[in-house]
N, C-alpha and C positions, 0 to 999 in steps of 0.2 A: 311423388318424387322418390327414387330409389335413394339405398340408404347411402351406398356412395357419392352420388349427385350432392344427398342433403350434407355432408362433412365435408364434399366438396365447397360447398357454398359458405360453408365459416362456421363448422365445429369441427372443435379442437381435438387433435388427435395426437395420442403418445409416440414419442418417439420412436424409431425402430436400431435397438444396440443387441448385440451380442448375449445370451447369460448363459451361465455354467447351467448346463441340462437340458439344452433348446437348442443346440446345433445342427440339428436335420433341420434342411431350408423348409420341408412340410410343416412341420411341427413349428418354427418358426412363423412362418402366414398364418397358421391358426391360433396362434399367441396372442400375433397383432390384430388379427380379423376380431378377438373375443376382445382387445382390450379396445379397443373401436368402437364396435356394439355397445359395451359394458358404460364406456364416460358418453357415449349418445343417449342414454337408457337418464343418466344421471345428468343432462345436460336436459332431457323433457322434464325430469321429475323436481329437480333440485333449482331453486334459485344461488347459480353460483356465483352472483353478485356477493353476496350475503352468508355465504357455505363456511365462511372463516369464521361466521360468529358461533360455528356449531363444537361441541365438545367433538374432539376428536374420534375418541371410543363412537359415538353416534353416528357422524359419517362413515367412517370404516365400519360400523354395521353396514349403512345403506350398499355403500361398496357390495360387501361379503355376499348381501341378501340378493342383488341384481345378477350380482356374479353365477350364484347359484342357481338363478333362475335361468338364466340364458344357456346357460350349460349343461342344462337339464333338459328344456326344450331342443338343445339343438344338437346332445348328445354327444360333446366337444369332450375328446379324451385331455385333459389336462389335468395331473397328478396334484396332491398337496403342496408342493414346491412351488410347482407354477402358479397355484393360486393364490399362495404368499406374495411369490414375486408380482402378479398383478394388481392385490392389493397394495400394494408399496410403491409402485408405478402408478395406480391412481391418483393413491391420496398426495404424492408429489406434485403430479398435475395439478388438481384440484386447490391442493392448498400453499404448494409452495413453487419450488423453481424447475419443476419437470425434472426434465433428464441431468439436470445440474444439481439437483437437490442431493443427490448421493456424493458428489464432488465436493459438495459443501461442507459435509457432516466429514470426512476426510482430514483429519487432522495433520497426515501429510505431504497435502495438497497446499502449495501457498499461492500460486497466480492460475485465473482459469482463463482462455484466450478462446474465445470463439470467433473463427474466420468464414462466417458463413454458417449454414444449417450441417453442411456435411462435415466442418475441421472443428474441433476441438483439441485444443494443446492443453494440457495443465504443467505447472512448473514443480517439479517434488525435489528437495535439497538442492537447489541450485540452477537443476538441468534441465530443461524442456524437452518432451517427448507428448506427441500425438497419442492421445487417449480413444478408447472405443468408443466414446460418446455421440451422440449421433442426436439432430432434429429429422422431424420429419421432412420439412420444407420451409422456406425463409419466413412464410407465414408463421407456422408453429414457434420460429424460433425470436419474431415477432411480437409473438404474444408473450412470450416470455420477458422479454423486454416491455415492455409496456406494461405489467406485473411489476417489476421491478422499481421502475421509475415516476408508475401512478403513487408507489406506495411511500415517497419520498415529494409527493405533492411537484412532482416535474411532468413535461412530459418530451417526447419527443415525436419528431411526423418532419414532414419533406421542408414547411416554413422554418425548422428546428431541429436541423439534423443532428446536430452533438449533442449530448449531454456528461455533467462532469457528475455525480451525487455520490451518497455515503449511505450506507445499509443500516438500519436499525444497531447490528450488532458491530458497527465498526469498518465494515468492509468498504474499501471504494472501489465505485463506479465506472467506468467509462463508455460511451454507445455512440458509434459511426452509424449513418445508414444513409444508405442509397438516397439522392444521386453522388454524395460525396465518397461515399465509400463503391468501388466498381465492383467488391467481389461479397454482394448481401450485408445483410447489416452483422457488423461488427461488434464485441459487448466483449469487456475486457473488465473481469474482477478481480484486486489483491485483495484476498483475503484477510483480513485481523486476527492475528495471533494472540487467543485471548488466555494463550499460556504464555506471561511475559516474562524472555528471554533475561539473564544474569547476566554478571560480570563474570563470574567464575563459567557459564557456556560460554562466553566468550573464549576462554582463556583455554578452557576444553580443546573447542572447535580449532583451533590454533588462530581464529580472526583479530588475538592479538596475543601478549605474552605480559606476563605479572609486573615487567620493567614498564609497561608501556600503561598500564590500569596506574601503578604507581603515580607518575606524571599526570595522566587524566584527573586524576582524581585530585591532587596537588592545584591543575589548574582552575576547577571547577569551584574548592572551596575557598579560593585565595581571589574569587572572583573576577576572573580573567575572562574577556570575551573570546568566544570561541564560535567558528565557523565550520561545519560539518559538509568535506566536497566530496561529489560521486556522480555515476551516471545513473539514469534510470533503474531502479530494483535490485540497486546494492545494499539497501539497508538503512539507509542515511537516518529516518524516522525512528526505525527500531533504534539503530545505537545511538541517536538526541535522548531516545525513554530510557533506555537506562544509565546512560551521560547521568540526566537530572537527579536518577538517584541518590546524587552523591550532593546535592542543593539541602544543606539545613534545613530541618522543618519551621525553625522561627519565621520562614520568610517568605514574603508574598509573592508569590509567581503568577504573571498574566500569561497566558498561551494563546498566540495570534492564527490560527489555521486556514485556508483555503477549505479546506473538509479534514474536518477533527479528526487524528489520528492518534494524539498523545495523550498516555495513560497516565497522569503523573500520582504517586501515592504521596505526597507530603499532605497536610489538613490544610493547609491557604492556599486553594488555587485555583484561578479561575479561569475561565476555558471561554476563548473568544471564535465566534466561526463568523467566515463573511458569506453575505449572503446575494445569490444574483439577481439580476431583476427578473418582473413576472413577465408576462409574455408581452407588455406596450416595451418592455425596456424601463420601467418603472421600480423603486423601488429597493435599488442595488444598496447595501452594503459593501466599500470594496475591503482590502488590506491596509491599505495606506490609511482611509477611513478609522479603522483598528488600534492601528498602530498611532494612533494620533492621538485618538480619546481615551487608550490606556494608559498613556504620559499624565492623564487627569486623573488618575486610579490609585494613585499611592504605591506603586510597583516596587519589590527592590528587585525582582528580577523580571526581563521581560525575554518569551522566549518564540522567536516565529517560525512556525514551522516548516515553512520552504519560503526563501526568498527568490521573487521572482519578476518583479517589476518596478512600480513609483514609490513603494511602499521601502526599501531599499534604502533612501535618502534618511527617510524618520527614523528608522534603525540605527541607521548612525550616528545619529546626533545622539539620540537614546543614548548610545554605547559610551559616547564622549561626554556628558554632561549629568553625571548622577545614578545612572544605572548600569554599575560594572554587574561583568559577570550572567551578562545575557549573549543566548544562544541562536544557531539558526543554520539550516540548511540550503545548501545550494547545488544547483545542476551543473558541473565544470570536471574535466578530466584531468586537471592536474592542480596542486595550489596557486601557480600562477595563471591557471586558469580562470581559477575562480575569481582574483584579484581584480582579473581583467572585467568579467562579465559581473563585477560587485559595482565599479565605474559604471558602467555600460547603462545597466540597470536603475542604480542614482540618478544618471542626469534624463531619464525619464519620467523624474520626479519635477516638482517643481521648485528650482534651485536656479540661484543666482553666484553659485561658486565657479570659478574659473576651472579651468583643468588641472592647473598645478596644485589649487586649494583643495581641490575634490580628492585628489591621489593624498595630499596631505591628510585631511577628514578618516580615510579608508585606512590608512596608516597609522593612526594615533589608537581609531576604534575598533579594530579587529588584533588581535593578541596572536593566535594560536588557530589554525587550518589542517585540521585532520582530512585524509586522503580517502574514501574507501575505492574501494575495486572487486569486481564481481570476475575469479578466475576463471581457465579454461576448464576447470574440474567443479565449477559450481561454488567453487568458495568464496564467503564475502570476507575479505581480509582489509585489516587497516597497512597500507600500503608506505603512506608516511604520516609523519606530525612536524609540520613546518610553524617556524616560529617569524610574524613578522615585525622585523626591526627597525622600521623606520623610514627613512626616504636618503635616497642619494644621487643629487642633481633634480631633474624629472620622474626619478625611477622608486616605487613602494620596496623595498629591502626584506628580505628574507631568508631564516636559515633552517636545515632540515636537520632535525634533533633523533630522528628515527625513521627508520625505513625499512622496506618490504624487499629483498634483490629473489628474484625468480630468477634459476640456475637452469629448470628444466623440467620436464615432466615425465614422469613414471612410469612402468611397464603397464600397468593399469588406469592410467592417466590422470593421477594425481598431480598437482604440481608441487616441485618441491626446491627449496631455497632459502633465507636464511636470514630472519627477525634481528637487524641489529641497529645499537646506537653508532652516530658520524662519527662520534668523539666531541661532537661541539657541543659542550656544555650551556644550559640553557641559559639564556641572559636576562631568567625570570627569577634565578634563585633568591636576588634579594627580596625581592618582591615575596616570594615562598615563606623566606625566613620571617621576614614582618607580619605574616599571619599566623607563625607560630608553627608552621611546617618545612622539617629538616629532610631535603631528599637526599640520599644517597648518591654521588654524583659518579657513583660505579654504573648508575644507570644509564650513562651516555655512552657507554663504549663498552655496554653489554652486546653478545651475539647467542642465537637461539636457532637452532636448525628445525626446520621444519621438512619431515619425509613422508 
């Protein structure tokens, strides 16, 4: 069998991308021709079952050694550059995530979006733009998935086309594949920022302003439940992690996750993840599950990291009977968004409250609805902070204590517009005051331009 045939047949071959010093298309095929040869050579010799159990420095010899033998016999002009960059493209293969592995070690790189073997998008500050990253073929880009989600004890294949998981180091998951996906299998990673973001980058970034940390921080330690709303990859998770910063250390925090994302530093706290079933469908931990046996746990705060279904219901009671001052995020585009799709989600639970008792429930135990929003310039800015007040008639009551007004965007396409309070003073302050914090009530009818 030639040697094409045999890679053909199902060895693994490196991707083909771009690198600085290889752009004659000649020079190019003899790049990838050597680095084909080179992980076949190491695909006879090496059990790459088992090649992770090896010291690093030892493989990248084996690399080095084959390298040099092939290029010796076969007289392949390729300089010391290129055979750096070969060794570094194997051992990616080999030991980690291919052609993504360089993506990864990218610190500012936060989402990678692979649409198929040929698109690659990564998200850098905000804005997506199409990278040179490149699979070989949907296979290649296959095996790379399957790397991924064997090593998180998953797997996925045509009975189990999605999978949702979480990387060793924090990163989440996501993988479509054919037949539900039409354009090749799909593999969507956000990244874990495992440099955790400040109050004061916030404040930087302009994603909020020192009037509005004020109030946060007021409601957090006066133990106010609070609701964090946004659309997908506005941040919601990040600013819950350093929301909690501002959680006393005396006190026991339970953290409810779908796939553990929260970094919390206080010394009490335990980190709850739910788990799916195996492949009979056996075996599931859910959220609501979670969220039910932590009320056994002695909690004084309980914090879920996205809400998003039956689990909903338990949260609220939670909120109303003993455990102020727990947090949780939700998917909604405006606060009375999120109100609505907080209902919504409850009576998926299992609950015997009427409509009007359930908007009552929603209303006594959610406090405070922070907005985010992901702008036209890539920025994640907190938008509003609505305060809700109660019920009147049929209807959950709320009032908007701070808001985001976008005026317009810039020659350079920044957006710019202007951080200020309603004037409506918060009708939290007694509440403020009884835990022994005086805000400043200049803070409601502050304004802050942002250019």
């Amino acid at each position: 069998m030639k040697l094409s045939d045999s890679l053909r047949a199902g060895r693994r071959l490196s991707p083909v991308k771009p690198r600085a010093g290889i752009d004659d298309q000649l020079h190019q095929r003899t790049y990838n021709s050597v680095k084909s040869k080179v992980h076949f050579r190491l695909v006879e010799e090496l059990d790459l079952a088992t090649v992770t159990d090896l010291p690093r420095e030892e493989l990248a010899a084996a690399v080095r050694q084959t390298l040099q033998e092939i290029t010796t016999v076969e007289q392949l002009p390729l300089n010391q550059t290129e055979r750096s960059m070969l060794v570094s493209d194997l051992m990616n293969e080999i030991m980690g995530l291919g052609p993504l592995e360089p993506l990864m070690a990218d610190p500012t790189v936060q989402d990678i979006l692979v649409n198929g073997h040929a698109q690659v998008y990564v998200e850098k500050s905000g804005l997506l733009t199409l990278s040179a990253t490149r699979f070989r073929d949907d296979e290649h880009l296959m095996q790379i998935i399957d790397r991924i989600v064997t090593a998180v004890g998953r797997r996925v294949d045509e009975s189990s086309p999605m999978v949702d998981a979480r990387l060793a180091d924090g990163s989440r998951v996501n993988v479509v594949i054919p037949p539900l996906s039409l354009c090749g299998p799909v593999l969507s990673i956000r990244k874990f920022a495992h440099q955790a973001l400040t109050v004061e980058a916030l404040i930087d970034n302009q994603s909020i302003t020192p009037e509005i940390y004020e109030y946060m921080r007021a409601a957090i330690k006066s133990r106010l439940n609070i609701l964090i709303s946004g659309g997908t990859g506005v941040g919601k998770t990040t600013f819950l992690n350093i929301l909690s910063g501002f959680i006393p250390e005396a006190e026991r925090i339970i953290t409810i996750e779908d796939s553990a994302e929260l970094r919390l530093h206080q010394p009490h706290v335990i980190s709850l993840e739910a788990r799916p079933g195996n492949t009979e469908g056996r075996g599931s931990v859910t959220m609501t599950d979670l969220v039910r046996n932590s009320l056994r746990m002695r909690p004084d705060r309980i914090i879920v990291g996205e809400a998003r279904g039956g689990e909903v219901m338990d949260m609220l009671q939670a909120m109303n009977t003993g455990h102020p001052g727990s947090m949780s995020t939700i998917h909604a585009n405006s606060p009375r968004n999120a109100l609505s799709r907080i209902q919504v989600m409850a009576d998926m639970g299992e609950s015997s409250f009427s409509e009007r008792a359930l908007r009552g429930l929603i209303a006594s135990a959610i406090n405070v609805i922070v907005q985010l929003n992901r702008l036209a310039d890539g920025k994640r800015r907190v938008t509003s902070i609505s305060e809700v007040t109660g019920m009147q008639g049929e209807t959950v009551t709320s009032q908007d204590v701070f808001v985001f007004e976008q005026h317009g965007i810039g020659a350079r396409g920044a957006v710019y517009g202007v951080f200020q309070g309603t004037g409506v003073v918060s009708s939290y302050l007694d509440h403020f005051r009884s835990h022994g914090i005086n805000l400043n009530t200049d803070i409601f009818s502050f304004q802050s331009h942002v250019r």
